[in-house]
N, C-alpha and C positions, 0 to 999 in steps of 0.2 A: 237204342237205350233200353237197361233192362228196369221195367219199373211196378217188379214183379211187388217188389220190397217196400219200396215205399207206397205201391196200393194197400199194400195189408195193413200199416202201418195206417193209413186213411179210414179205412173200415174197422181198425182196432176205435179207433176215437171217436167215429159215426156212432159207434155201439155204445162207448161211453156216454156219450148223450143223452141216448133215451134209457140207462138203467139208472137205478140208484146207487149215489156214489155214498160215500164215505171219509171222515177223519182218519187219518191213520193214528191206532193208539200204539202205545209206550213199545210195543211188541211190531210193530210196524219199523217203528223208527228204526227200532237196533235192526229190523234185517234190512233195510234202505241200506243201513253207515255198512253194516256188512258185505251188502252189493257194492259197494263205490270203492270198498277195500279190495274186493277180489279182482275187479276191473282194474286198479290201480295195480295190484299183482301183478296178475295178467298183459300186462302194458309194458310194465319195467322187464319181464321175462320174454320182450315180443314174441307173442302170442299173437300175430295181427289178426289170424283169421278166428281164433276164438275171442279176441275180445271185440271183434265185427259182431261177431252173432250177437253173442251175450251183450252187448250195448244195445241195439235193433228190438231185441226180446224184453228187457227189463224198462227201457223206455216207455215200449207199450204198454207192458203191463201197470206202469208209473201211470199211465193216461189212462188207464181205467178208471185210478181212483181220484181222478180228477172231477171238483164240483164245480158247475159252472157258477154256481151261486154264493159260494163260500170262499175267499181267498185262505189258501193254505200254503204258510210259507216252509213246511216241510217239504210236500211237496215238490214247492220251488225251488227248495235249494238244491235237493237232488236229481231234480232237474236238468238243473244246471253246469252240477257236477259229472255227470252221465254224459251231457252235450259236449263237454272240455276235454272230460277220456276218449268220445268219439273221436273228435276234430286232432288231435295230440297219435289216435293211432292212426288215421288216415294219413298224417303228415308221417311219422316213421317210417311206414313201412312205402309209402310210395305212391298210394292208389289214388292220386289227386281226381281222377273221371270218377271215378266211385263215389270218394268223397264230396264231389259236386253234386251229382246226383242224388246221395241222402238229403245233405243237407238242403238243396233246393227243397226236397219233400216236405222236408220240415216247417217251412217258413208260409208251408201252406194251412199250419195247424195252428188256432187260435190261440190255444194256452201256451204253447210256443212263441209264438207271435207278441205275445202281451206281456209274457213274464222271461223271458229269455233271449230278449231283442239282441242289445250288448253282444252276449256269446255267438250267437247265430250270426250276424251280420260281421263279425269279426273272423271267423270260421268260414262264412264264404269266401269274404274278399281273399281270405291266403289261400284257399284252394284252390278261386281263379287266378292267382299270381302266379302257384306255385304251375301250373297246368298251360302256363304262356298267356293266358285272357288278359292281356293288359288292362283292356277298355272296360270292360266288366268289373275287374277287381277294382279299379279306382272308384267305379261308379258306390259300390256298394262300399268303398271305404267312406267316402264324400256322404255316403247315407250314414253312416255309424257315426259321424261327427256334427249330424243334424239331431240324435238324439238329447236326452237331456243327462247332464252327469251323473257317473255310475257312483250312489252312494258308498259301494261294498270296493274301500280302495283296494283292499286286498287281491279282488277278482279285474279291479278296474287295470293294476300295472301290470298285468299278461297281458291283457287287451292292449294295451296302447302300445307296447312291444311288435304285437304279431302289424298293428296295421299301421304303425310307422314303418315297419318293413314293406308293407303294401308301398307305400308312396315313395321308399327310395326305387323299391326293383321294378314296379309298373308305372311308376310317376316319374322317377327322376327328378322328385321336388324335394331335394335337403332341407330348406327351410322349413317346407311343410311337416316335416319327421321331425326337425329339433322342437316346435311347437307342440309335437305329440309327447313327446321323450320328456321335457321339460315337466310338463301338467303329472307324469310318470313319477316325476324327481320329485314334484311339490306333494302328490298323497302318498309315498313313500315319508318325506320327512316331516310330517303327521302322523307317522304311524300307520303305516301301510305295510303291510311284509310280501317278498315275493322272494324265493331262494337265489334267483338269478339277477339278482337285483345289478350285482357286480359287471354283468354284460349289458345290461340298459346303461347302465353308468361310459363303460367302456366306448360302447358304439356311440352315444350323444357326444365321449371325445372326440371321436373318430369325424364326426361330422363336423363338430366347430371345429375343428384342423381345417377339414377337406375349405369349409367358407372363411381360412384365418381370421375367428375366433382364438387364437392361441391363449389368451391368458383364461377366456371360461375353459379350453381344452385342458390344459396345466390342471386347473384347480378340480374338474370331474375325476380326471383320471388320479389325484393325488386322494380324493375323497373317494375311490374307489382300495386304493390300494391301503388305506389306514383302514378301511374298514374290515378288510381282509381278515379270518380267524380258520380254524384248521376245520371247523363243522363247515365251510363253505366252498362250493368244489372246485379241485384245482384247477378246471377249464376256465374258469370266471375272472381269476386272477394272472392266468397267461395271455387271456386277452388285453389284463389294464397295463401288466408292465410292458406288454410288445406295442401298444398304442402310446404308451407313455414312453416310451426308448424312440418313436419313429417320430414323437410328436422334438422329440428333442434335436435328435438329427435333421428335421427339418429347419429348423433354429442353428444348426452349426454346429450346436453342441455335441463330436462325436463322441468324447471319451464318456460321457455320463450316456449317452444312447446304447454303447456299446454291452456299457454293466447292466444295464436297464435290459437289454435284448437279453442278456445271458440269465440272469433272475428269470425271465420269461421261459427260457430253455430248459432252467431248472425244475421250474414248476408245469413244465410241460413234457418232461420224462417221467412225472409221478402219474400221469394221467394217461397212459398207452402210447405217450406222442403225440397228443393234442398240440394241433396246428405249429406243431415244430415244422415241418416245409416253411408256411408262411413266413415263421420267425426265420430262420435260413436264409429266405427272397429278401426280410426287412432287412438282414445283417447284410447282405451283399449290396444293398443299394447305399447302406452307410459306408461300406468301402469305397465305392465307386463314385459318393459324394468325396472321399479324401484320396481318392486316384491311387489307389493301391490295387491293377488290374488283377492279378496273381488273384489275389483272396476274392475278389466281383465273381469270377468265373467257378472257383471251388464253391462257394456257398452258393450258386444257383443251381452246381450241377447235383449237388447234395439235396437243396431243394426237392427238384425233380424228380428224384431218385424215392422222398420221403411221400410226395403227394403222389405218383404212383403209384406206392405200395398200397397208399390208404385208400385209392379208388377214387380220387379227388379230383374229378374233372376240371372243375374251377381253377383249381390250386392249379395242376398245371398248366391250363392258356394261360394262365397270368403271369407264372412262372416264366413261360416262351416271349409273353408281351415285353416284361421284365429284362431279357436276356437278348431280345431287339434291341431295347434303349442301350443296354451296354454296348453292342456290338458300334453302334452307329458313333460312342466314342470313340472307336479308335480308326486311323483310316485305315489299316491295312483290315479290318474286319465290314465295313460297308455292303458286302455283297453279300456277308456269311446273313447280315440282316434283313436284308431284300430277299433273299430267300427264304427263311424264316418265318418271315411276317406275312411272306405269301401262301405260304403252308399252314397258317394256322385262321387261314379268313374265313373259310368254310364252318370253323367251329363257333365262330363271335356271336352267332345267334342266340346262341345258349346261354349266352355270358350278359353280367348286371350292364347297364347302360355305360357307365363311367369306364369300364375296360374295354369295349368297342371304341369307343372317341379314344383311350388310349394307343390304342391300335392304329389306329386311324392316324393320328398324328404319327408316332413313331415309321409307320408306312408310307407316308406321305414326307417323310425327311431323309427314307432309305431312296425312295423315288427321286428324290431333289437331289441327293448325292452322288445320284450316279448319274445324274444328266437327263434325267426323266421328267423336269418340271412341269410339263401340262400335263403329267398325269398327278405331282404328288401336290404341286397347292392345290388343288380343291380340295384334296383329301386332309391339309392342315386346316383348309379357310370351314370345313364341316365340321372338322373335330373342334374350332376354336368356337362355331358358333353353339355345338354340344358342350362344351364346359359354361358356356352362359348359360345355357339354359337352367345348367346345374348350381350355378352359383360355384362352381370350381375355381377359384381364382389363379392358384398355383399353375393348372393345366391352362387357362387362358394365355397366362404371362408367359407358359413355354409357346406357343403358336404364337400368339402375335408377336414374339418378340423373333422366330422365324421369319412372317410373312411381312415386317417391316424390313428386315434385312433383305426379303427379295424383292420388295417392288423397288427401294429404294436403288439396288444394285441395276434392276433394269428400268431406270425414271418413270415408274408408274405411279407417278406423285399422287393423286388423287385416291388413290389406294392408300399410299401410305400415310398420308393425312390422317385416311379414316379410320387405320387400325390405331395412328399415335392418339386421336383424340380418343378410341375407346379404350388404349393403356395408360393415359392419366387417371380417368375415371378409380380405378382403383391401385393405383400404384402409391398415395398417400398411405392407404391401410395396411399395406406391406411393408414398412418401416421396420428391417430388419430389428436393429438395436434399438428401437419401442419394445417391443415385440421384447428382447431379449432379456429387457427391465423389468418388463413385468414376470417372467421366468421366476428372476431372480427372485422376485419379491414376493413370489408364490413360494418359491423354496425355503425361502428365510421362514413365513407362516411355518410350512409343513414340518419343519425343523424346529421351531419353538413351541410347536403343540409337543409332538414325538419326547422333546425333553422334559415338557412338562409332565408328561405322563408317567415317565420313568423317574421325572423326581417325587412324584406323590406316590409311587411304588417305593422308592428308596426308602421314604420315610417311613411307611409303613414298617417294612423293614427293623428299619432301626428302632421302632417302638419298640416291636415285639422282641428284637432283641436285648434291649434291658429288660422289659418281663422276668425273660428267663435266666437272665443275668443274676435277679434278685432273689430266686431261688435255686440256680446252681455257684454261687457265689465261690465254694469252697472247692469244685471241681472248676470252675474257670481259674484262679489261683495254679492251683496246679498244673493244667493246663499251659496257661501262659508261662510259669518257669519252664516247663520243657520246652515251651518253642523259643522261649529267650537261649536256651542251651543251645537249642540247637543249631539256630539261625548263628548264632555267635561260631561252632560251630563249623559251619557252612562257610560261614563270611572270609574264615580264618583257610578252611579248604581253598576257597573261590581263588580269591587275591594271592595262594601260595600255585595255581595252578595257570594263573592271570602272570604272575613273574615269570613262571617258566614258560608259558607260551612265548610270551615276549622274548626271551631271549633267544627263542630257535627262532623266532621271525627276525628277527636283528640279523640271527646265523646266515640266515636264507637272504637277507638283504645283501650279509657282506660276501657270500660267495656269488650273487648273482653281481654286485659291484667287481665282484674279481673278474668273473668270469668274462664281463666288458670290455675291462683293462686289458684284458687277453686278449681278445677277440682287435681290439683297438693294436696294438703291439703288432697282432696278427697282420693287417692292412699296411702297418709299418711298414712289417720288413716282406710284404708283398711289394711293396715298394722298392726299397732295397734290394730285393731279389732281381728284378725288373733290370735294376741300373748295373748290376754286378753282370747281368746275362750279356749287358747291350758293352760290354767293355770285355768279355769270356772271361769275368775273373772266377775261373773257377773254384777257389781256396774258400776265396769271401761267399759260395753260394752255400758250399758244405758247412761253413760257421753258423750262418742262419737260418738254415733248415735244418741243424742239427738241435733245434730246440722243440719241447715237446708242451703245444700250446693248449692243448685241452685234455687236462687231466680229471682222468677216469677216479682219481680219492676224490675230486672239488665233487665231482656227481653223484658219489656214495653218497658225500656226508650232506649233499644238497636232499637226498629223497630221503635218508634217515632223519634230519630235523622236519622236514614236509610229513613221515610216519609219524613223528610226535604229536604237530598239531592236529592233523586228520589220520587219526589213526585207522578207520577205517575203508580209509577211501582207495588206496589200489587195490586191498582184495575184492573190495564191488565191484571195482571198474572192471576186474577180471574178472569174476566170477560170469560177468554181464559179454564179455567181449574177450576172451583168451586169445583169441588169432590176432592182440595188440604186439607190434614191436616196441622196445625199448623205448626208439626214438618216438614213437607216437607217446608210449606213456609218459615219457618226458615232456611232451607238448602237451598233454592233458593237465600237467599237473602247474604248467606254466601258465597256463590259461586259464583253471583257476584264482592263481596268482594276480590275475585281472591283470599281466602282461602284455605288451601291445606287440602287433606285427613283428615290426621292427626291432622291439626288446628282444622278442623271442630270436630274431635271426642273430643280434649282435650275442645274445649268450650263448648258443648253440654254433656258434661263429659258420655260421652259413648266411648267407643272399635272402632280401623277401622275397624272392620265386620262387628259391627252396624251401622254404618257411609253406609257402600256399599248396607247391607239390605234395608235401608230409599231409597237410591239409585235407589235402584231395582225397590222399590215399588213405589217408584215416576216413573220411566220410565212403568212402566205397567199401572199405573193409567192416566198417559196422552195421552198411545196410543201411544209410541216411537215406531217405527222402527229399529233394530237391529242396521243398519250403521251411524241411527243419532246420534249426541252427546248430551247427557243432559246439561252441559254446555254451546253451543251453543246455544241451546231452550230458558233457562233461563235467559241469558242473552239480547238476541230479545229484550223483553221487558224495557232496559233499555235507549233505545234512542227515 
C-alpha cells in the first residue's frame, strides 16, 4: 500500500497543532467558495488525476487553518464540500483501492473525525462496496446509521442514496435500503433539495415492486414523473418512466407499459442513450409476458447490441440472464439456454446479488429441462432460498412454484408440503386484482391532480385574456369578422369538396360492386363451360368465352375516381418504388380501400392464392422486411 500521501497529510495537521491557527476572514471565504468551484470544474471535465491532487493539497492546507479551540463552521463546510468532490472523483473515474486508502487516512484525523463523520463514513462504505468488501462496507454502513441525524438535509439525501446502495449490493437487505430511501423521501419533502432526487424516487419504486409494495410503487414513481421539468436531467426521468412501464407490465397491464417504456426511450435519445439497452431488455420481457416471441428476441438482441457499445458489463450479463429466461419458453430453444447460462457463470461474480439467484434459477430449470435434475434443484432450492433472503417475492413464487411441481411429480411429499406451507405465507399479498385496484386508484389521483393543474392554467388564461380584450376591443372586432368570413368561407369549401369526395367514393363503391357481379358471372359460366366441355358442345363453349369479363375502362375510371380522393398518392407510391407493376399498384390502392383478401381476389377475379402471390411479390419487390407489414407500407403514402 502506498501511504506516502496520506503520511504527509498526518504531518500537515501534526503541525497544525502546535502553530497558531486562525479565523478565516471575508478574503479567505471567497478563495475556499473558489476552490470548491474549481474542483467542481475540474470533476465535470474529468480531470481525475488533477482533481486527486488538488483535493489532497487544499484539504491540507484547509487543516492548517484549523483551531482546535474554536469551532469554525466555514471551515466545516468546506470541508466537507472538498471530502464529497474527493469521494464523487474516486467513484468516476475508477480508483476504488485509492479511494479506500485516502479516505481510510482520513478517519484517522480528529477534525475530520468530529465534524465530517456523515461524509466520511458514507464515502467509505461505497468505496468498500464499490471495490468487492462486502463485509467491510456493511460494517461501516451499520456505523453511519449509528450516528445521530444529519441536520443539513440537503447533504443528508446524497448520503442516504450512496449507503442504501451499500445495503442492496453488499447486504442484499431491500427492506433495509427502503428504510434508508424513505427517511431520504421525508427530509426532501421538508425541504431538502438534491438534483437527483428523481432517481432516489425511482429506485425506492424499484424496490417496493421488487417486495410487492405495488400501490407505494405506483404512487413514488407517479410523484417522480409529475415532478419532472426540463432543468432536470433526462437520465432521472428515463429511470421513472422505465420503472413505472415495468412496474405496469408486472401488473398485466401491457398496452400502458408499453407507452410508458416508449416515453422512457424518448427521453433516453436525448441523453446519448441513457440506459436504452435496459429499456430494450424491459420492452422484450413485456413481449414475452404477452407471447409474442418474434419481438422477445429483436428487442434483446438490440439490447445487447446497445449495452455493448456503452461498455456495460452489467447491462449485458443480465441482458444474457434475460435472454436464458426466454429461451427456456419455448421447447425447441431449451439447449440454446443451457448453453448460455453456462457461458455466462464465470461472470456472476461481478454482478448485484439478485442476478446471480436469477441465474441460478433460470440454470437450474435449463438443467431440469433437459433431464439434468440433480444437478438443476439445488440450484432452484438456492436461488429460492436467495430471493428470501431478499424479500423477492415474485422470484420466490417463480422457484417454489417449480420445486412444488417436482417433488410433487416424484412423491417427495414432505418437500412438497414445505415449499406449499412457505408459498402460502405470501401468496395472500399477491393478490393480482388488489393489486390492480389500487393501480387504478392511483391513476384516477394522478389524473385529477394533472387536470387540476391545467385547469388553474386555463383560467389564468382566460383572465388575461379579457385583459387584453378590454383594451384591443376594436382590433378583436375586426378580427373576429375576418374569421367569421372566412371560416364561412371554409365551411362552404369544405362541405362543397365533402360532396364531391363522396360521390367518387360512391363511384368506387359501384365499380368495385360491378366488378364482383363480374367476377361472380365469371364462376358462372366457369361453370357452364365445364358442362359444355363434358358433353363437346363446342358452339355453346365459343358463346361463353366470347365475353369480355374485366374491362380495362371499369379500371381507368376505378383509379381516376381513387386520383381525386388521394390525389397524391400513386405519384409517392412511385416516386418511393417505380419497379411497381400495375397489378401491384392496383392491390396497393385496394388495400387502402381497407379491402379484405377475398374482396380483393373476387374484384380482380383471381383466387386468394393469387391475391397472396401478388402479395409476395410485392413485399420482395419493395425490400419488405419479414416483420414489416405490407398494409402499413402502403398505406404511409396516404396522408
Amino acid at each position: 500500500m502506498n501511504i506516502r500521501k496520506p503520511l504527509f497529510l498526518l504531518l500537515l495537521f501534526v503541525g497544525a497543532c502546535t502553530t497558531d491557527s486562525h479565523s478565516p476572514s471575508t478574503e479567505d471565504v471567497g478563495q475556499w467558495q473558489q476552490t470548491a468551484e474549481k474542483l467542481t470544474t475540474l470533476l465535470k471535465e474529468e480531470k481525475f488525476r488533477e482533481t486527486e491532487n488538488m483535493t489532497k493539497i487544499k484539504l491540507a492546507e484547509l487543516l492548517v487553518n484549523v483551531n482546535d479551540t474554536e469551532k469554525n463552521d466555514t471551515l466545516i463546510k468546506y470541508a466537507r464540500q472538498i471530502l464529497s468532490i474527493s469521494y464523487y472523483n474516486y467513484l468516476k473515474s475508477k480508483q476504488f483501492r485509492s479511494g479506500i486508502e485516502y479516505m481510510d487516512s482520513l478517519s484517522q484525523i480528529p477534525f475530520i473525525q468530529e465534524n465530517c463523520k456523515h461524509e466520511l463514513l458514507s464515502a467509505r462504505a461505497s468505496m468498500h462496496q464499490m471495490y468487492g468488501d462486502n463485509e467491510q462496507a456493511i460494517e461501516l454502513a451499520n456505523e453511519y446509521l449509528q450516528l445521530p441525524d444529519y441536520e443539513d438535509t440537503d447533504r443528508f439525501i446524497p448520503q442516504a442514496e450512496i449507503i442504501s446502495g451499500v445495503y442492496i449490493y453488499s447486504g442484499n437487505d431491500i427492506p433495509q435500503a427502503i428504510r434508508i430511501l424513505e427517511k431520504a423521501m421525508k427530509a426532501y419533502r421538508q425541504g431538502g433539495k438534491y438534483r437527483n432526487m428523481l432517481r432516489i424516487m425511482s429506485r425506492l419504486g424499484i424496490y417496493y415492486r421488487l417486495i410487492g409494495e405495488y400501490e407505494k410503487a405506483v404512487a413514488i414513481n407517479q410523484e417522480a414523473i409529475s415532478s419532472y421539468t426540463d432543468s432536470i436531467a433526462p437520465p432521472n426521468i428515463v429511470i421513472a418512466y422505465g420503472e413505472q412501464a415495468n412496474l405496469y407490465a408486472e401488473l398485466g397491464m401491457y398496452d400502458r407499459a408499453l407507452q410508458l417504456n416508449t416515453k422512457a426511450q424518448h427521453y433516453s435519445l436525448l441523453k446519448d442513450s441513457f440506459g436504452l439497452g435496459d429499456l430494450y431488455r424491459y420492452r422484450a420481457v413485456i413481449f414475452g409476458q404477452t407471447g409474442i416471441k418474434d419481438s422477445i428476441f429483436y428487442y434483446l438482441n438490440q439490447a445487447e447490441k446497445i449495452s455493448a457499445l456503452q461498455g456495460s458489463f452489467k447491462g449485458v450479463f443480465v441482458n444474457k440472464v434475460t435472454t436464458v429466461e426466454a429461451y427456456l419458453d419455448y421447447t425447441d430453444s431449451v439447449q440454446k439456454a443451457l448453453t448460455l447460462a453456462l457461458s455466462i457463470c464465470p461472470d456472476s461474480s461481478r454482478m448485484p446479488q439478485w442476478a446471480k439467484y436469477e441465474l441460478e434459477l433460470h440454470l437450474g430449470r435449463a438443467l431440469l429441462q433437459t433431464g439434468k435434475a440433480t444437478q438443476g434443484i439445488p440450484l432452484i432450492e438456492k436461488a429460492a432460498q436467495g430471493f428470501i433472503s431478499m424479500d423477492m417475492r415474485s422470484g420466490e413464487q417463480k422457484a417454489n412454484n417449480i420445486l412444488m411441481d417436482y417433488y410433487l411429480s416424484m412423491n417427495m411429499n414432505d418437500a412438497f408440503v414445505r415449499c406449499y406451507k412457505r408459498s402460502q405465507t405470501f401468496t395472500d399479498s399477491l393478490n393480482l386484482a388488489e393489486k390492480m385496484r389500487a393501480v387504478a386508484a392511483a391513476n384516477i389521483r394522478f389524473d385529477t391532480e394533472r387536470k387540476e393543474k391545467e385547469n388553474t392554467l386555463l383560467s389564468a388564461q382566460v383572465k388575461l385574456q379579457k385583459q387584453q380584450l378590454f383594451y384591443n376591443i376594436c382590433i378583436s372586432i375586426t378580427l373576429l369578422l375576418t374569421l367569421i368570413i372566412s371560416v364561412a368561407y371554409f365551411i362552404n369549401k369544405r362541405k362543397s369538396n365533402r360532396l364531391l369526395l363522396g360521390k367518387h367514393k360512391q363511384e368506387i363503391k359501384k365499380l368495385i360492386t360491378r366488378q364482383q357481379e363480374l367476377n361472380r358471372r365469371n364462376e358462372q359460366l366457369t361453370e357452364q363451360i365445364e358442362q359444355a366441355m363434358a358433353t363437346n358442345n363446342l358452339t355453346s363453349i365459343r358463346q361463353l368465352t366470347g365475353q369480355n369479363l374485366l374491362s380495362k375502362e371499369d379500371e381507368n375510371d376505378f383509379r381516376q375516381s381513387f386520383a381525386v380522393i388521394h390525389p397524391l398518392y400513386l405519384p409517392r407510391l412511385r416516386e418511393y418504388y417505380p419497379q411497381l407493376t400495375r397489378n401491384e399498384e392496383l392491390l396497393a390502392m385496394l388495400i387502402c380501400m381497407n379491402q379484405s383478401t377475398d374482396e380483393i381476389a373476387l374484384i380482380m377475379g383471381i383466387n386468394r392464392n393469387s391475391v397472396n402471390m401478388i402479395r409476395s411479390r410485392m413485399r420482395k419487390n419493395i425490400g419488405l422486411a419479414k416483420e414489416e407489414s405490407l398494409d402499413e407500407v402502403v398505406k404511409q403514402f396516404l396522408s
